[in-house]
Residue frames as qw, qx, qy, qz and C-alpha x, y, z in Angstrom:
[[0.720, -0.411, 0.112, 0.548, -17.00, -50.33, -53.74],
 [0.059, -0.920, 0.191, 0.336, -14.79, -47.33, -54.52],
 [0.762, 0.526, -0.346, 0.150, -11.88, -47.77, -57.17],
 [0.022, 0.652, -0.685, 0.324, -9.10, -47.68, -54.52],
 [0.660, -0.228, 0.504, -0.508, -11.01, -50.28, -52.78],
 [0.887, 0.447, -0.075, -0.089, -11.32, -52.60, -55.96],
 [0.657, 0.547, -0.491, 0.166, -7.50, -51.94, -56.53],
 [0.135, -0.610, 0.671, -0.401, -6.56, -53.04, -53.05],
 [0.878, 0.015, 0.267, -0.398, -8.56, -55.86, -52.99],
 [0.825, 0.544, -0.152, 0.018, -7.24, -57.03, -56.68],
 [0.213, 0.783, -0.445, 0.378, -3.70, -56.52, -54.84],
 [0.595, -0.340, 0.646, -0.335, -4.09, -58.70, -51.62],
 [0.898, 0.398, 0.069, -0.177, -5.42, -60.98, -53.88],
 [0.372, 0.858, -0.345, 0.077, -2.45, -60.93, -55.82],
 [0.131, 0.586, -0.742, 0.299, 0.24, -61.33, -53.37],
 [0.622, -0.278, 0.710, -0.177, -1.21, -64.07, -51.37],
 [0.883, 0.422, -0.032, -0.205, -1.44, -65.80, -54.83],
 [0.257, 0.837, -0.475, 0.089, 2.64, -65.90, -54.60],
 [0.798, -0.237, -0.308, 0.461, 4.83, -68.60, -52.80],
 [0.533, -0.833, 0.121, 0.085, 6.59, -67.37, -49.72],
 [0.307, 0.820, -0.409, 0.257, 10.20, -66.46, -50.64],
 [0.840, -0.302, -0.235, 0.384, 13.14, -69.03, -48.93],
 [0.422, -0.774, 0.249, 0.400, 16.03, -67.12, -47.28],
 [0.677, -0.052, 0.538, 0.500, 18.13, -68.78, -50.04],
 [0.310, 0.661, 0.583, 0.357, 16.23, -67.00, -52.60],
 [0.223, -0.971, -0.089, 0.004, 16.03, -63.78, -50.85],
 [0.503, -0.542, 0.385, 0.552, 20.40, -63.44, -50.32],
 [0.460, 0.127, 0.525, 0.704, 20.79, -64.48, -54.18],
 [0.266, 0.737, 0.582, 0.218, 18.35, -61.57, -54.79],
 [0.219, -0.958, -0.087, 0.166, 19.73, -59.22, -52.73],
 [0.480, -0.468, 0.331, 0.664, 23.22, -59.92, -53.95],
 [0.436, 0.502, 0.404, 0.628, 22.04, -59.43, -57.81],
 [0.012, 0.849, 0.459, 0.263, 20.61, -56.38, -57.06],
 [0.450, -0.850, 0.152, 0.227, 23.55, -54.97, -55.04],
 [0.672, 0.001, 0.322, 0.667, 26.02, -56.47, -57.63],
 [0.391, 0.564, 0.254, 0.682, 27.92, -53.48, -59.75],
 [0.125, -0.917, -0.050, -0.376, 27.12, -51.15, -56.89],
 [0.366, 0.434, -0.604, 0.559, 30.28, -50.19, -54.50],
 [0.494, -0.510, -0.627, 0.322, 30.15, -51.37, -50.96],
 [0.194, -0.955, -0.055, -0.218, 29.28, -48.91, -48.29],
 [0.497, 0.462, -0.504, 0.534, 32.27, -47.30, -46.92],
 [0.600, -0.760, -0.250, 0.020, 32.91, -47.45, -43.21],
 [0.168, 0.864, -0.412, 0.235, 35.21, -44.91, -41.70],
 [0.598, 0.128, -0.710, 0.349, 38.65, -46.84, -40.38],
 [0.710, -0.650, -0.228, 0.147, 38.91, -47.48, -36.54],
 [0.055, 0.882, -0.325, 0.338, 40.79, -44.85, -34.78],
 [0.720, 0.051, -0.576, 0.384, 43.71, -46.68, -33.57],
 [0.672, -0.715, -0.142, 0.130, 44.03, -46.43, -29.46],
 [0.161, -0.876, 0.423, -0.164, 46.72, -44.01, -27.81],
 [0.714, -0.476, 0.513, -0.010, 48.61, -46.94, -25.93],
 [0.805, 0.190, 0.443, 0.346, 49.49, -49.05, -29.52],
 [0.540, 0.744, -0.221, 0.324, 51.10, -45.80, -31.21],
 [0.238, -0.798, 0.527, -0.171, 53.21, -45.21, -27.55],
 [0.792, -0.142, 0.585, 0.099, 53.98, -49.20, -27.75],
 [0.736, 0.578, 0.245, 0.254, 54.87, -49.08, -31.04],
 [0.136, 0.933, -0.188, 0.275, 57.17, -46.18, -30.06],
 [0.471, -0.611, 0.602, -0.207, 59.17, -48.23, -27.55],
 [0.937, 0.131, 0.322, 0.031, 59.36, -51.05, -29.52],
 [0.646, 0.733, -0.028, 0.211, 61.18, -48.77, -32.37],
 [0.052, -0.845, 0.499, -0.185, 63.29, -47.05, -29.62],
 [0.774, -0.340, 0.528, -0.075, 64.20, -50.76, -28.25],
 [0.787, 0.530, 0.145, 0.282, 65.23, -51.85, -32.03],
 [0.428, 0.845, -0.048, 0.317, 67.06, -48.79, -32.17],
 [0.584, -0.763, 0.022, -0.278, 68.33, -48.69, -28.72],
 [0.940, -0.150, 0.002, -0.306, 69.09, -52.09, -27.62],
 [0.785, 0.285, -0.283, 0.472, 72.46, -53.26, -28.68],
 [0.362, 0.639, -0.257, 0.628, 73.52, -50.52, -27.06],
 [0.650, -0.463, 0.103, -0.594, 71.77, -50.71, -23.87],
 [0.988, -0.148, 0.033, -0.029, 72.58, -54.30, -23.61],
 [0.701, 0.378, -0.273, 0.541, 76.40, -53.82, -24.17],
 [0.013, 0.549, -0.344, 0.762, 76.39, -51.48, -21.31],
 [0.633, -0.588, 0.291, -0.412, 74.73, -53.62, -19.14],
 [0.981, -0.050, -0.004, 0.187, 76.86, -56.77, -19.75],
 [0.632, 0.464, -0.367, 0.500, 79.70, -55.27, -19.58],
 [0.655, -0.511, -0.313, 0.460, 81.71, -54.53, -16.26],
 [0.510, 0.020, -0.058, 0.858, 83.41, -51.50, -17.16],
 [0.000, -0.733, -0.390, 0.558, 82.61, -48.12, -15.72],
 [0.425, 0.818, 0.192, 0.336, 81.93, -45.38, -18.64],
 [0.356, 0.281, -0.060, 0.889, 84.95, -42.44, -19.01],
 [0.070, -0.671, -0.372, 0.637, 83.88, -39.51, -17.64],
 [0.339, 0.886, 0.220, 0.225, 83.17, -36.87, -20.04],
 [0.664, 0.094, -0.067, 0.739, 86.59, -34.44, -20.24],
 [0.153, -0.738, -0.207, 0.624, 86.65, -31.25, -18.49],
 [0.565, 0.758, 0.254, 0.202, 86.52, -28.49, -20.72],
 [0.211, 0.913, -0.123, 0.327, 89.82, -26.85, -20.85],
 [0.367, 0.227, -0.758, 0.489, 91.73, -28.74, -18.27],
 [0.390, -0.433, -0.778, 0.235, 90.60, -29.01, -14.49],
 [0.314, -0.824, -0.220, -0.418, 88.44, -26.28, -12.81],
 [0.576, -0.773, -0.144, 0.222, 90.02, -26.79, -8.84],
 [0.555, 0.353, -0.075, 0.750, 92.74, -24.38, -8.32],
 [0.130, -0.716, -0.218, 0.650, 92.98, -20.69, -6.75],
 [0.339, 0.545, 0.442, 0.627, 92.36, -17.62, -8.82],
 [0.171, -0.582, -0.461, 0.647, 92.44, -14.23, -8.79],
 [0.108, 0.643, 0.659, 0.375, 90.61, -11.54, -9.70],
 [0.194, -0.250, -0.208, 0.926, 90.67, -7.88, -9.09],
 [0.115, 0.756, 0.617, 0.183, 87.06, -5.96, -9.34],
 [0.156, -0.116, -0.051, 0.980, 86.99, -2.20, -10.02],
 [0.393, -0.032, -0.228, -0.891, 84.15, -0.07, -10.22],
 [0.183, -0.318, -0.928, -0.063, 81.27, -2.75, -8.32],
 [0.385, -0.706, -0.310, -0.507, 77.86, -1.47, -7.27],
 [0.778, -0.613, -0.050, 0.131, 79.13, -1.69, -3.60],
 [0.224, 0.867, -0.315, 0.314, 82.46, 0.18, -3.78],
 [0.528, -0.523, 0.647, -0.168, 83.61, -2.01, -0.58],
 [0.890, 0.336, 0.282, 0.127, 83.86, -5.08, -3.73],
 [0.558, 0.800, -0.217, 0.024, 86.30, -3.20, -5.16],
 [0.286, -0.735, 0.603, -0.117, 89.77, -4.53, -4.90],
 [0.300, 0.346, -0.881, -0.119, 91.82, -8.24, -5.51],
 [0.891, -0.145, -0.123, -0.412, 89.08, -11.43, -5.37],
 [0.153, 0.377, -0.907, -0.108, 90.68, -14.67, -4.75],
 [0.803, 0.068, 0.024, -0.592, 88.65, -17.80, -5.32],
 [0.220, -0.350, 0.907, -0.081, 89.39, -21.43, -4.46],
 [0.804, 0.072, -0.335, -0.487, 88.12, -24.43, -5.97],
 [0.134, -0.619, 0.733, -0.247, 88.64, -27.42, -3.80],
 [0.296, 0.011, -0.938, -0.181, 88.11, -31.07, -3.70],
 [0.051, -0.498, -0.829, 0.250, 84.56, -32.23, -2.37],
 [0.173, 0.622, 0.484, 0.591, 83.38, -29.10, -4.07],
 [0.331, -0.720, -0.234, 0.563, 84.25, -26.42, -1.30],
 [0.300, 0.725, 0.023, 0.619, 84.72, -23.09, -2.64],
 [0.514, -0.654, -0.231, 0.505, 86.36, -20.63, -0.96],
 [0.182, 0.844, 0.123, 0.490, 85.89, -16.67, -1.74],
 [0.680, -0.166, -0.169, 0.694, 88.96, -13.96, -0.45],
 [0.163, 0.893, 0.389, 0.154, 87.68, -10.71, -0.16],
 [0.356, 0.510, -0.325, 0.712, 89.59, -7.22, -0.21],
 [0.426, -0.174, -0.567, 0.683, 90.55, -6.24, 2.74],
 [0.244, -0.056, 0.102, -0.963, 87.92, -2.69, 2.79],
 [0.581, -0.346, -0.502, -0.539, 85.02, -5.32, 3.00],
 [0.494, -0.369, 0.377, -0.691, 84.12, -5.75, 6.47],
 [0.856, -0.099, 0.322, -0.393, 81.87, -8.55, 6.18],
 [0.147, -0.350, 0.881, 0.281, 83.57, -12.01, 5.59],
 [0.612, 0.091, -0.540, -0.570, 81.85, -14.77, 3.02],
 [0.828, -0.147, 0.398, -0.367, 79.79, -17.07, 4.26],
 [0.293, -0.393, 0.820, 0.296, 80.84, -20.75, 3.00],
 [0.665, 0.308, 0.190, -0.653, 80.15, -22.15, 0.25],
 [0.660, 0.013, 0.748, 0.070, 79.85, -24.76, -2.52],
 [0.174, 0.613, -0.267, -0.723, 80.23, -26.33, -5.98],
 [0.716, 0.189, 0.662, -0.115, 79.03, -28.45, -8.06],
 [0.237, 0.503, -0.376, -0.741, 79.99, -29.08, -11.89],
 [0.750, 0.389, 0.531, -0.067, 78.15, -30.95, -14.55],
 [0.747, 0.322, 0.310, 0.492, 80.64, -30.69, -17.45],
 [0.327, 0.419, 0.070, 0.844, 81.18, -27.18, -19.02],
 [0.269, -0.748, 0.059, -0.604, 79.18, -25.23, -16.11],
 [0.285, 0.005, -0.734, 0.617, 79.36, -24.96, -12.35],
 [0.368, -0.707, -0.439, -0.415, 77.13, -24.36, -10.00],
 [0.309, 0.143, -0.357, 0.870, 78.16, -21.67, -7.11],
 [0.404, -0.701, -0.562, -0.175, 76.26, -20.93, -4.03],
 [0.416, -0.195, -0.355, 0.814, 78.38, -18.31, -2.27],
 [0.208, -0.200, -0.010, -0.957, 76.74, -15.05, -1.06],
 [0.380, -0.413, -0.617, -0.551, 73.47, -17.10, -0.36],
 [0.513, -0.462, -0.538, 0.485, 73.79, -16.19, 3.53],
 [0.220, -0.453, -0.182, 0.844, 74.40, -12.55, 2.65],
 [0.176, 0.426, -0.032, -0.887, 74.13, -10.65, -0.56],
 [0.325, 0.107, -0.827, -0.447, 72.58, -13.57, -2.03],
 [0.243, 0.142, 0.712, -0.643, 69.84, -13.93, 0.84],
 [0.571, 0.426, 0.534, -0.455, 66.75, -16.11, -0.45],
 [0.749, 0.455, 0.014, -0.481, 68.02, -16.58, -3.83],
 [0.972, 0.099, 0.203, 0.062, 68.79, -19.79, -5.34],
 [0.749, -0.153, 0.376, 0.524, 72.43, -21.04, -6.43],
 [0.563, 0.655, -0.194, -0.465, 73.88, -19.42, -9.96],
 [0.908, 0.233, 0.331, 0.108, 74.99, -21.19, -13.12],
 [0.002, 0.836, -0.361, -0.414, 78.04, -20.27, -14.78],
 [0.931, 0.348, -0.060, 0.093, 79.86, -21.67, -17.98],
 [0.422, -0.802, 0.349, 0.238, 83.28, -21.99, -17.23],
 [0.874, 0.370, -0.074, 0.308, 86.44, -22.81, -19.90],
 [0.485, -0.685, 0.306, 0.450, 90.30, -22.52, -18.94],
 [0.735, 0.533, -0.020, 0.419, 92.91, -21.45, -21.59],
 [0.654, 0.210, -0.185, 0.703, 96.28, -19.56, -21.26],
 [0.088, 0.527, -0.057, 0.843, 94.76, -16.77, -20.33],
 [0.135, 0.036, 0.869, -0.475, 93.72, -18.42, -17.05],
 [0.031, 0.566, 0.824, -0.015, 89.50, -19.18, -16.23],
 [0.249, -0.152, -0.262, -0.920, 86.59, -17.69, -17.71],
 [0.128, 0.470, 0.801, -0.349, 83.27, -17.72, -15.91],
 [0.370, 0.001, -0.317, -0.873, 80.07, -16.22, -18.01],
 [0.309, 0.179, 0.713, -0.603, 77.05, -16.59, -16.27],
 [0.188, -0.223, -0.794, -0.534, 73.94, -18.69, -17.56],
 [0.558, -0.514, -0.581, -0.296, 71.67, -18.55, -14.99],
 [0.425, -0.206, -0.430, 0.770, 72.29, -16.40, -11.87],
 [0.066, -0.801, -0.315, -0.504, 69.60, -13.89, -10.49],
 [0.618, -0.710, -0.217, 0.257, 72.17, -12.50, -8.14],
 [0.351, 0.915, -0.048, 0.192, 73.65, -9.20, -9.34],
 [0.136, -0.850, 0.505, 0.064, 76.63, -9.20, -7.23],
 [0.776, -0.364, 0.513, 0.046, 77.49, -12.13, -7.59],
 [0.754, 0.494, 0.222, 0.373, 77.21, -12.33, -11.33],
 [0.061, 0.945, -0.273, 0.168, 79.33, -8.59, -11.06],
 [0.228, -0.813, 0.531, 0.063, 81.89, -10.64, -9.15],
 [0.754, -0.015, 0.654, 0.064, 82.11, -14.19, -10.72],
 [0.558, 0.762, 0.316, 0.092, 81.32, -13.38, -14.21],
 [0.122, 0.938, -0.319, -0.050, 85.16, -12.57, -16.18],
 [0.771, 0.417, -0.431, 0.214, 88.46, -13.47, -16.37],
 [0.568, -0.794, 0.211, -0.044, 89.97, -14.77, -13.27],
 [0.394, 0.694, -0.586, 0.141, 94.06, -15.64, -12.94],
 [0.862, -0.291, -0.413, 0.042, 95.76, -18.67, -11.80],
 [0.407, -0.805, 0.394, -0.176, 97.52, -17.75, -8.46],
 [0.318, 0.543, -0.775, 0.046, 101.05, -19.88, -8.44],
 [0.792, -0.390, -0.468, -0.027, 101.20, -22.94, -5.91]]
């Protein structure tokens, strides 16, 4: 026999010469031998989507809630919000000089009327009369669909901000991709007596 052969022999030998190791034995070994060394780390659990958006609706319900619940136990309708500057319906006028359409030029008059009717007074050198139209406000703006039969053909409503003071109503368009219209709406119109 070869030396490797000898020392593998002398080695089997050996280990069956041992008692078989209990479980018991085997844990208290493994824990000495792991004591003093730091556990492995495991990375945290990524917390599901649904328990931060629940956790978000819980806070807004904390934060919420009283308030929410006082408005639905109670009977009373909410205030309106206060016009800005007194009341929008009225007549007004409004003289335009110098419009892209030279047959615009001349004294506007413009009606605001319950159930949101508008009603537009052209000068007298325009031919064509205004189609009818409508308004709609949502505090400080209006919305104004006149022209959208004629020179306003195929595009959507505009948006104007609108505030009264002494010097009668201001309109200053937010959101109106209809040049004449913003040319005639857009300014300072007067109140017309009763």
């Amino acid at each position: 026999m070869n030396e490797d052969a000898l020392l593998d022999a002398r080695v089997r030998r050996g280990l069956q010469a041992l008692p078989m190791p209990d479980e018991q034995l085997t844990a208290a070994a493994l824990e000495e031998v792991t004591r003093g060394r730091p556990a492995p780390r495991r990375p945290a659990p990524r917390r599901p989507w649904h328990l931060a958006l629940a956790a978000a609706v819980v806070v807004a319900l904390l934060v919420l809630g009283p308030q929410l619940l006082r408005a639905l136990l109670t009977d009373e309708e909410p205030e309106p919000a206060p016009s800005p500057g007194g009341e929008l319906r009225g007549t007004w006028t409004r003289t335009l000089d110098g419009a892209g359409d030279p047959a615009w030029d001349g004294p506007w008059t413009i009606g605001f009327a319950d159930g949101g009717v508008l009603t537009l007074s052209p000068p007298r050198a325009l031919v064509a009369g205004t189609d009818g139209a409508a308004y709609a406000t949502s505090g400080a703006q209006v919305r104004v669909d006149a022209f959208v039969n004629g020179a306003c053909n195929e595009l959507p409503p505009g948006t104007y901000a609108w505030s009264r003071s002494a010097d009668g109503l201001r309109l200053t368009a937010v959101d109106d991709a209809c040049a004449p219209r913003v040319e005639l709406l857009a300014g300072t119109w007067t109140e017309q007596s009763p």
